[in-house]
C-alpha positions as CSV (number, residue, x, y, z in Angstrom):
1,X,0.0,0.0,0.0
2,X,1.1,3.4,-1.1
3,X,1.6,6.6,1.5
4,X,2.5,9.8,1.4
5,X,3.1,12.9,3.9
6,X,1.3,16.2,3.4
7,X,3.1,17.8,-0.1
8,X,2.8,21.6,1.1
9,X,6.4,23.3,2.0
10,X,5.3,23.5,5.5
11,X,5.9,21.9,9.3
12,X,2.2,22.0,10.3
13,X,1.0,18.7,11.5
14,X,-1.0,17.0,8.6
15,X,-5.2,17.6,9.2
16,X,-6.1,13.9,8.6
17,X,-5.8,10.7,5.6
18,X,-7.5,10.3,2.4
19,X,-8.1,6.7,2.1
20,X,-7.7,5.9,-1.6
21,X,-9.6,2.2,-3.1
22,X,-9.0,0.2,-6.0
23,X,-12.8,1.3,-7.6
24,X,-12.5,-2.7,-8.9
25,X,-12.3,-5.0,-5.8
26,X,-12.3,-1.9,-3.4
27,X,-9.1,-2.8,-1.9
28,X,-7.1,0.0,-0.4
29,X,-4.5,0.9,-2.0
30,X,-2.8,4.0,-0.8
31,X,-3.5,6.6,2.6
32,X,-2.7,10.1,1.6
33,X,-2.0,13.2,4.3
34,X,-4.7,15.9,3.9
35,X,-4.3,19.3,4.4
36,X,-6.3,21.7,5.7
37,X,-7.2,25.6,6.4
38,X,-4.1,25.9,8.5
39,X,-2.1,24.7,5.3
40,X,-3.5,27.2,2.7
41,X,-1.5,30.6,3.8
42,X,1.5,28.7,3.0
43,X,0.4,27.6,0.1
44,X,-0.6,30.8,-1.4
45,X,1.9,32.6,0.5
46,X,4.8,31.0,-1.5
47,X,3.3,30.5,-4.8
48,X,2.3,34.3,-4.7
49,X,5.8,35.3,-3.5
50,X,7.5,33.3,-6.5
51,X,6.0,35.0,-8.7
52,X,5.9,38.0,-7.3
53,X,9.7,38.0,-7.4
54,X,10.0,38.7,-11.3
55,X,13.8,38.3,-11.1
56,X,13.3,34.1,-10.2
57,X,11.0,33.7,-13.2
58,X,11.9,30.8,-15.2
59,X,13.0,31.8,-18.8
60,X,11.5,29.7,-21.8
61,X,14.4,27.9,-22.4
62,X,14.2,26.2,-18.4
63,X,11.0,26.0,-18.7
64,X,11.9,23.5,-21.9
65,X,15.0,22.1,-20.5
66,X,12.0,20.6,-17.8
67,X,9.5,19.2,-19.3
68,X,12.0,18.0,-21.9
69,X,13.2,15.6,-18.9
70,X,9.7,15.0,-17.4
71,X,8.8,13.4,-21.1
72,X,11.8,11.2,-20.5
73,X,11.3,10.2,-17.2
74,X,7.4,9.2,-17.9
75,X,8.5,7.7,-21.0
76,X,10.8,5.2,-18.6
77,X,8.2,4.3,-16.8
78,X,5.1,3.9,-18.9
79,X,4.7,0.3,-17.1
80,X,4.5,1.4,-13.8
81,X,2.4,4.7,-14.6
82,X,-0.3,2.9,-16.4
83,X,-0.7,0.4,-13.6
84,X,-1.1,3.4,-11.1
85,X,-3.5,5.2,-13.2
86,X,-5.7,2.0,-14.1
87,X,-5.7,1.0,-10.1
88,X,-7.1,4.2,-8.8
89,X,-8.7,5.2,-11.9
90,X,-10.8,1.9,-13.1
91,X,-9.9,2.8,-16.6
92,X,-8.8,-0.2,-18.7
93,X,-5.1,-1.3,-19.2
94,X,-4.7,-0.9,-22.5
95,X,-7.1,2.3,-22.3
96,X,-4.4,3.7,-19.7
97,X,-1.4,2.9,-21.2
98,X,-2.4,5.5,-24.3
99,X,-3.5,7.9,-21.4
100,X,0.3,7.5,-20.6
101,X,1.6,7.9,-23.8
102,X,-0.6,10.7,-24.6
103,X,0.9,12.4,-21.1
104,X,4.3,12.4,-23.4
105,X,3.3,13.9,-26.6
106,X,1.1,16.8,-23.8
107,X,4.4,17.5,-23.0
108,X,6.4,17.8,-25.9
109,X,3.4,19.9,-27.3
110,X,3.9,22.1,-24.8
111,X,7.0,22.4,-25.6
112,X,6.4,23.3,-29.0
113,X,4.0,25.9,-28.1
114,X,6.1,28.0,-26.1
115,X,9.4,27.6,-28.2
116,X,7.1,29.1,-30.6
117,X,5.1,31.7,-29.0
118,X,5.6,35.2,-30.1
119,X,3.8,38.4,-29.2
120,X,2.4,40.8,-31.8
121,X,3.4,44.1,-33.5
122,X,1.2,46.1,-33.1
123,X,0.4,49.4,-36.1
124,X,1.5,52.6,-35.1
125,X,2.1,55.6,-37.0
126,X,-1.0,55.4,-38.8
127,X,-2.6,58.8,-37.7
128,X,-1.4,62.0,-36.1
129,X,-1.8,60.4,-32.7
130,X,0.5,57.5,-33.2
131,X,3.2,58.8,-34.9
132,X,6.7,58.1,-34.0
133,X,6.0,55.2,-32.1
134,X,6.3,51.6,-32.5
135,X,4.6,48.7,-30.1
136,X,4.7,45.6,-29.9
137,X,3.7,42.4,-26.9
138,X,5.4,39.9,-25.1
139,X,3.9,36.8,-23.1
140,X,4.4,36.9,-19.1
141,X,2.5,34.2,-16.9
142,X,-0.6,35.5,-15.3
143,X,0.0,34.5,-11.6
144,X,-1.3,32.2,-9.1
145,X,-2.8,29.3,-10.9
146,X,-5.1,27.1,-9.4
147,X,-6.4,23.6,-10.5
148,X,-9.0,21.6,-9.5
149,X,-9.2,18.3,-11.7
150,X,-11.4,15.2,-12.4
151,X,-11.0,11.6,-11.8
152,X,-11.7,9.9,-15.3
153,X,-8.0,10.5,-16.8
154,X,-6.1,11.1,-13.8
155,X,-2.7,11.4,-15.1
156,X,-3.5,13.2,-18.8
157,X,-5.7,15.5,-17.0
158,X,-3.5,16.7,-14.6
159,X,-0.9,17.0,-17.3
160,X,-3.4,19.9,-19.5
161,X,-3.8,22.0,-16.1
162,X,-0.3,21.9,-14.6
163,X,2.1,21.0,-17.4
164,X,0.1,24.0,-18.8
165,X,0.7,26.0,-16.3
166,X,4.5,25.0,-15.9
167,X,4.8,25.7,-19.3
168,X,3.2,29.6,-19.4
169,X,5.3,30.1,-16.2
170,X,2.8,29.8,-13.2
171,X,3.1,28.6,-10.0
172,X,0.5,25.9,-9.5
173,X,-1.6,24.2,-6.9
174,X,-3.5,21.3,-8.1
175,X,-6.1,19.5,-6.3
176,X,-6.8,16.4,-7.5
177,X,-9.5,14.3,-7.4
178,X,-9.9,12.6,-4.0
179,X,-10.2,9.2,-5.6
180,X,-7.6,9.4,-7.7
181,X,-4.5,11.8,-6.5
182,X,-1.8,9.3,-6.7
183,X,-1.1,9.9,-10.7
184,X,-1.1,13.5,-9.6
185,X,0.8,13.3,-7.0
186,X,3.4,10.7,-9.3
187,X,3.3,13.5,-12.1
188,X,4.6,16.7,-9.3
189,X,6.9,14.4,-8.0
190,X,8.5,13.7,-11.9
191,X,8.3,17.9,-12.8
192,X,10.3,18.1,-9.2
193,X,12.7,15.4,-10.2
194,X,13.0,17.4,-13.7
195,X,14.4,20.1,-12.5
196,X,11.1,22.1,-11.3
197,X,11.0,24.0,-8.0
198,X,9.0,22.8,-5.7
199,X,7.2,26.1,-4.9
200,X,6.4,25.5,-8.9
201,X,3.4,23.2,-8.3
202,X,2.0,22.2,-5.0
203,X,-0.3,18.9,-4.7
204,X,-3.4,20.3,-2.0
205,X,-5.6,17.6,-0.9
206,X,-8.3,19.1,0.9
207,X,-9.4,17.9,4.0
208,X,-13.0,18.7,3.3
209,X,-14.7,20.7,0.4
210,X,-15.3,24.1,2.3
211,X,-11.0,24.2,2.5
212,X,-10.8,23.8,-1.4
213,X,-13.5,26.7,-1.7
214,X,-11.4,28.8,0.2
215,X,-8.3,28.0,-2.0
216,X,-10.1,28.5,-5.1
217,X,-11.4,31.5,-3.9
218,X,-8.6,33.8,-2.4
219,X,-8.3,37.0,-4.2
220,X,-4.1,36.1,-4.8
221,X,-5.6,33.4,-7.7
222,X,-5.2,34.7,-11.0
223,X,-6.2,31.8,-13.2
224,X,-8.7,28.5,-12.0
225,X,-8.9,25.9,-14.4
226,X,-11.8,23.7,-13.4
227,X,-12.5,20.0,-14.6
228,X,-15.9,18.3,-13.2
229,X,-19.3,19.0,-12.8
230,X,-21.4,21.6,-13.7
231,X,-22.8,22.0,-10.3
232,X,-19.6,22.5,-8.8
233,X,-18.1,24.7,-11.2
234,X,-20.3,27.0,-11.9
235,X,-20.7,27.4,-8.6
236,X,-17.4,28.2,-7.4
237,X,-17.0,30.6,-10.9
238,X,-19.7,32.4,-9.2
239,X,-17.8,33.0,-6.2
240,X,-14.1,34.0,-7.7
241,X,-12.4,36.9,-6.4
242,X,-12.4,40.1,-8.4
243,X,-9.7,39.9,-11.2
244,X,-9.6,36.0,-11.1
245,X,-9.6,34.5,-14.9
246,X,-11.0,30.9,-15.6
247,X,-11.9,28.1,-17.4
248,X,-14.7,25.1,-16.6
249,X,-14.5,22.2,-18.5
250,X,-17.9,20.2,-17.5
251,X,-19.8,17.0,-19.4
252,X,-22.6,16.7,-21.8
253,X,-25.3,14.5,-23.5
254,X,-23.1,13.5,-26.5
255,X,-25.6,13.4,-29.6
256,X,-24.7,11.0,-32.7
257,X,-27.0,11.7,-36.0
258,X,-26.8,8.5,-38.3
259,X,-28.3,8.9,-41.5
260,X,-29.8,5.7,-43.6
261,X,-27.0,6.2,-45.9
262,X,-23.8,6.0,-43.2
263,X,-21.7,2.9,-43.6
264,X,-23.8,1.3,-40.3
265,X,-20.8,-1.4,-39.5
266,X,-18.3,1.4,-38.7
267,X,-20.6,3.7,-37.0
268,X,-21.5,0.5,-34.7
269,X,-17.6,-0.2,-34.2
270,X,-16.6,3.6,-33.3
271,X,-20.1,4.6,-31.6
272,X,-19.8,1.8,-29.1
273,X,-16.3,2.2,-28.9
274,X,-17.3,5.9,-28.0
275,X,-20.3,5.0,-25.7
276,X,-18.5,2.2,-23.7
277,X,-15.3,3.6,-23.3
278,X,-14.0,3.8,-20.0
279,X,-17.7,2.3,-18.7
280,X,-18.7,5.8,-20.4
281,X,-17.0,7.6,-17.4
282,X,-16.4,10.4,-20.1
283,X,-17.4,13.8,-20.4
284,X,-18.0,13.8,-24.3
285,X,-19.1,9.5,-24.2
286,X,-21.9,8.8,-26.9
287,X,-24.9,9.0,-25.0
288,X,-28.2,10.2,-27.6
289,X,-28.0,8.5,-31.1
290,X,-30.8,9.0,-33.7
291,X,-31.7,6.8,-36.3
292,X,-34.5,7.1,-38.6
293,X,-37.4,5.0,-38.5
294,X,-37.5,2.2,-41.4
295,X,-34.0,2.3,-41.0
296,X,-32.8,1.4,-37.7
297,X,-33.0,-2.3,-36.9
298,X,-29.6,-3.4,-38.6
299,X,-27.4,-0.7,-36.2
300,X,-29.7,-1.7,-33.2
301,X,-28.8,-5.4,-33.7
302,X,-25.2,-4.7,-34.3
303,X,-24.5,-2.5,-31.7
304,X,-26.3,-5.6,-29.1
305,X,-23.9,-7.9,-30.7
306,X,-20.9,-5.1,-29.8
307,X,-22.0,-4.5,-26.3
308,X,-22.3,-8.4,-25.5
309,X,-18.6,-9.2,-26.7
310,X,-17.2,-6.7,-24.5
311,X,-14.6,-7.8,-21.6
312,X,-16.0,-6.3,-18.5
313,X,-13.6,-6.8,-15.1
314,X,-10.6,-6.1,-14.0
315,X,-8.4,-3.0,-15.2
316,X,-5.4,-4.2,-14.6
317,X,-6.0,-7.0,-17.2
318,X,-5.1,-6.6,-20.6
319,X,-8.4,-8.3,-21.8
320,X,-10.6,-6.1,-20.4
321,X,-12.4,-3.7,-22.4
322,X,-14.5,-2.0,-19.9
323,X,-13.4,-1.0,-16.6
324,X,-15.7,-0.6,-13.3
325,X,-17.4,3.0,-12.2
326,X,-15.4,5.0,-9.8
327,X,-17.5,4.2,-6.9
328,X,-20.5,1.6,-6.1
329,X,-22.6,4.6,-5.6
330,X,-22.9,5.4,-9.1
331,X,-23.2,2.1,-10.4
332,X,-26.3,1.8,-8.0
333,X,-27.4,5.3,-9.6
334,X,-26.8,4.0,-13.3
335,X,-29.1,0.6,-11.9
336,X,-31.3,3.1,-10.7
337,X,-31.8,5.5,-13.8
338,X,-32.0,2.4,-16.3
339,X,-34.5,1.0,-14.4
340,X,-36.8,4.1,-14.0
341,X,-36.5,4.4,-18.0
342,X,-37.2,1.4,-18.6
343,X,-40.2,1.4,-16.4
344,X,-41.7,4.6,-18.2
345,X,-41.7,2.6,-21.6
346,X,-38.1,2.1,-22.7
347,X,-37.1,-1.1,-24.4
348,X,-34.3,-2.7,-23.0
349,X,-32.2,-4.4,-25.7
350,X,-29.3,-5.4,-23.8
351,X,-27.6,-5.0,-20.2
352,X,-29.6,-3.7,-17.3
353,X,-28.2,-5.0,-14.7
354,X,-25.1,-4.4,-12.8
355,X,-22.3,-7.2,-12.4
356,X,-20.8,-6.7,-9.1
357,X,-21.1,-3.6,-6.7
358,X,-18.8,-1.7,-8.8
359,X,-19.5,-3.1,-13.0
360,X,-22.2,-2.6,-14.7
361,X,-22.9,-4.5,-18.3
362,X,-22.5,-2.3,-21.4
363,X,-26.7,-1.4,-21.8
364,X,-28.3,0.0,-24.7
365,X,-31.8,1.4,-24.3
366,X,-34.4,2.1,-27.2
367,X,-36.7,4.9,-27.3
368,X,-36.5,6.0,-23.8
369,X,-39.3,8.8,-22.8
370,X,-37.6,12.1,-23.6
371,X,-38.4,13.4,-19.4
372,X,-36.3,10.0,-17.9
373,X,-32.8,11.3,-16.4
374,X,-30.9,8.7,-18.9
375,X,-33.0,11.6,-21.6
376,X,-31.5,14.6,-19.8
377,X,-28.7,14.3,-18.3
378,X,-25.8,13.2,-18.4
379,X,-25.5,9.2,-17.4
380,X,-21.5,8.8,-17.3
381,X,-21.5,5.6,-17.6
382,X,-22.1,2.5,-20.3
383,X,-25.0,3.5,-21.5
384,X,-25.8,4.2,-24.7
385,X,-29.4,5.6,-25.8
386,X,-31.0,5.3,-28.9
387,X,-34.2,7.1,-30.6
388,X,-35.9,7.0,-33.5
389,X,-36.9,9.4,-35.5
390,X,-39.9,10.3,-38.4
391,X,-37.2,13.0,-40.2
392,X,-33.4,13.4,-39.5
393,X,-34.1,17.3,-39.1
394,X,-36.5,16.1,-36.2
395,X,-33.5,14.3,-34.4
396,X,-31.7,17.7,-34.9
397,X,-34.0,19.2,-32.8
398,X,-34.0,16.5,-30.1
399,X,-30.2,16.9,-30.0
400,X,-30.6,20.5,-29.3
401,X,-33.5,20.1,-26.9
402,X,-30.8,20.1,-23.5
403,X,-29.2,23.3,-21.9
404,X,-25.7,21.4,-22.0
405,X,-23.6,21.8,-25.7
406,X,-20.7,19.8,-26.4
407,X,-19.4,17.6,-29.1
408,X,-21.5,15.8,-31.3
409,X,-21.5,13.1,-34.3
410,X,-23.7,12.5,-37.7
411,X,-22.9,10.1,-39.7
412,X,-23.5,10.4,-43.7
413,X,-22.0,9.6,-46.6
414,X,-23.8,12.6,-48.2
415,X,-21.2,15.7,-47.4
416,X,-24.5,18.1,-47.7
417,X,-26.2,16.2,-44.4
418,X,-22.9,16.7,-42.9
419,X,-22.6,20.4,-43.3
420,X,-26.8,20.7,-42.3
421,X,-25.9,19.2,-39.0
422,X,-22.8,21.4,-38.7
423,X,-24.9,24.5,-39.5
424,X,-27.9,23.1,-37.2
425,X,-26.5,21.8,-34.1
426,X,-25.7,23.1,-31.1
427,X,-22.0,21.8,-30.4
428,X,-18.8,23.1,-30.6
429,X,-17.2,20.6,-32.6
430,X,-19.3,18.2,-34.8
431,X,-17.1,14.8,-35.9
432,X,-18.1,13.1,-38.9
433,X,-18.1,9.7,-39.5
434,X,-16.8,9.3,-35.8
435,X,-17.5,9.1,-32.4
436,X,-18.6,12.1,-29.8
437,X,-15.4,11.3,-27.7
438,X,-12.7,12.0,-30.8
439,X,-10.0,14.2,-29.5
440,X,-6.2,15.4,-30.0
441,X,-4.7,17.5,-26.8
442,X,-4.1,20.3,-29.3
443,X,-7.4,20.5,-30.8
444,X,-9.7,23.4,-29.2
445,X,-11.8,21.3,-26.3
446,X,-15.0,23.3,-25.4
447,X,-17.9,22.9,-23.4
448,X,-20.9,25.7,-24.5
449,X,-23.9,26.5,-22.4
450,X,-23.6,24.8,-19.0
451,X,-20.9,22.7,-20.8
452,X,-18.0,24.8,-19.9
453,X,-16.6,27.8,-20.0
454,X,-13.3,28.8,-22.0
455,X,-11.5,26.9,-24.3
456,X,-9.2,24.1,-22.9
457,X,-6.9,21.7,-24.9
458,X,-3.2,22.5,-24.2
459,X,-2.3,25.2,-26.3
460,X,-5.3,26.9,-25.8
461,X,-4.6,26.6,-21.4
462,X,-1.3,27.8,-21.9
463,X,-2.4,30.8,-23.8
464,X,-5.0,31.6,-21.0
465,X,-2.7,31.5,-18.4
466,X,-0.2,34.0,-20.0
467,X,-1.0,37.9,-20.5
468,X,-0.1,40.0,-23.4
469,X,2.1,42.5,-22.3
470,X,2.6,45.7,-24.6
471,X,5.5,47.8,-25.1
472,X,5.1,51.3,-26.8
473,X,7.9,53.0,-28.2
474,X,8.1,57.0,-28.5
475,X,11.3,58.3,-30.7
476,X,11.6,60.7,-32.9
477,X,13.8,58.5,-35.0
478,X,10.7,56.2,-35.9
């Protein structure tokens, strides 16, 4: 079993454990030292004060010299990495291993982005008022950063908030999900081995949810980056301090348009793949697909056959395709919400019933009333619902019937459907011919409406946590 002392640069006593379970066989697997009120001065003290102190700033070419060596540590450990990340996590072996190697390539993107940055020139001279002059920008970090991340990737996530921030130059203090900190705590302790100064990023497991609030809250925060629920976030956007910028990354009800003329054995393949997927533990999982009447019974059969094959069990075994839920609570909610759909009139085609405490079979539901929960919001786990329609524009309208906008699907062999959905839909990124949960860590990642706020995928963080600093020239000689 794993341990590990308080991680703030401080000799107050620690304020109590975090015990942290396998979310398979719930066997505990690590205690971690929380911290508490007492700790968060300290915290905030020393992160403010290192960046306060302009002259200790880390230039671009340390900043790259770091996480240079942090992709080379995690690369020598992929083994070990993924195993961590699948015990606390519940995703799949093989699913975690490309979390891992994904963690590498967020890293040398980062990389990238900041060898390249550049500020901007900006016109001058164009009018009476600006003559003589020349101007241009220059990136600084913002401040204070803090991070408050999810439990479904625990290792990639952490590395879009904090090798982010490392990157544009912030201190950081991360809190981690409490059921999975251990890949963030493994991923501070690699930056720290790189080179990083410890003040750089701070792990800060809460002792209870009032102390996080506090930390997100304090007016010396300059950027919160937010992955979780909508509930939560939007609730501790509301309650920033003055100044404070941020970004919310919540879920959403993934909608997937097939048309009668999409090549049905693919869209099976990848919309399962994107509906089961980490037992739909996904922000962005295909939840809604619509099919139109007449022409639906070969994908509903299909996908049954797909969902049935799947290897539900262990994580830690490379033949498993589908991992448990995070906690036996929510597979007793998913249990509960499947069952309440189906008793209003859904037909159940296959699953419904949960394996163990923790698994629950891959379950596809047909037609289920449009005021069930499974209808409106989002399930996050392996459940996939579909619904028929009279008219593909009618499935449209479904799709756009929830206050929640995120990525979406239709699939068409007809580019003209393609662009009516892209023009019709309320997303903000529509994949064709592929699954809701498609993504790069380059590619712009946004939640609209009570999705999300901001625009996160790595390039896009590190821009948001870096100001635009102009310089205006006055000389005669220009």
């Amino acid at each position: 079993m794993i341990t590990h002392d308080v991680k703030i640069n401080s000799d107050i006593p620690k304020s109590g454990t975090l015990e942290v379970f396998n979310p398979y066989d719930r066997s505990k697997i690590a205690e971690i030292a929380t911290v508490g009120e007492q700790h968060l001065e300290d915290a905030l003290s020393s992160a403010e004060q290192l960046y306060l102190d302009k002259n200790s700033w880390m230039t671009v070419h340390q900043r790259v010299e770091i996480l240079e060596k942090t992709a080379e540590i995690i690369s020598s450990r992929i083994e070990e990495l993924t195993n961590l990340a699948a015990s606390e996590g519940g995703k799949p072996y093989l699913d975690s291993k490309v979390e891992i190697n994904r963690a590498i390539d967020g890293c040398k993107l980062a990389i990238e982005v900041i060898r390249n940055e550049h500020g901007d020139v900006i016109p001058m001279g164009g009018d009476m008022y600006s003559a003589n002059r020349a101007a241009f920008t220059l990136k600084e970090p913002i401040g204070v950063v803090v991070a408050v991340s999810a439990f479904n990737h625990p290792f990639n996530l952490i590395i879009h908030q904090v090798v982010a921030a490392v990157a544009a130059g912030c201190p950081v203090i991360v809190k981690p999900a409490s059921d999975t900190p251990l890949s963030c705590i493994a991923l501070r302790d690699i930056l720290i081995e790189a080179g990083l100064p410890d003040v750089m990023c701070q792990v800060f497991i809460s002792d209870k949810s009032a102390t996080a609030t506090k930390l997100v809250t304090d007016p010396r925060v300059s950027f919160f980056s937010f992955i979780g629920s909508a509930k939560i976030g939007w609730m501790l956007k509301s309650k920033l301090a003055p100044g404070t910028r941020s970004a919310l990354e919540h879920g959403g009800v993934a909608p997937a348009i097939v048309y009668p003329d999409a090549n049905y054995d693919e869209a099976i393949n990848l919309l399962g793949k994107g509906g089961f997927y980490h037992a739909g533990q996904v922000c962005v999982s295909v939840q809604r697909v619509y099919l139109q009447k007449g022409h639906s019974q070969a994908f509903i059969d299909g996908l049954k056959v797909l969902a049935e094959s799947l290897v539900v069990g262990d994580p830690l075994s490379d033949k498993t395709q589908v991992g448990p839920l995070i906690k036996p609570q929510e597979c007793e909610r998913i249990d509960e919400w499947v069952s309440e759909a189906v008793d209003a009139g859904a037909q159940l085609i296959t699953g419904g019933n949960k394996i163990s405490e923790t698994c629950y079979q891959p379950t596809i539901l047909l037609n289920p009333p449009l005021d069930t929960k499974v209808s409106q919001l989002e399930v996050f786990g392996p459940v996939i619902c579909i619904y028929e329609v009279d008219e593909m524009a009618q499935a449209i309208e479904l799709a756009n019937g929830l206050e929640v906008s995120f990525q979406a699907a239709v699939w068409t062999s007809n580019i003209d459907n393609a662009f009516y959905v892209r023009k019709h839909i309320n997303a903000a990124a529509i994949m064709v011919n592929d699954h809701t949960a498609f993504r790069i860590d380059g590619m712009p990642f946004a939640g609209l409406k009570e999705s999300g706020y901001g625009i996160g995928g790595i390039p896009h963080t590190i821009h948001d946590m870096q100001v635009d600093k102009m310089m205006v020239i006055k000389s005669p000689s220009i």
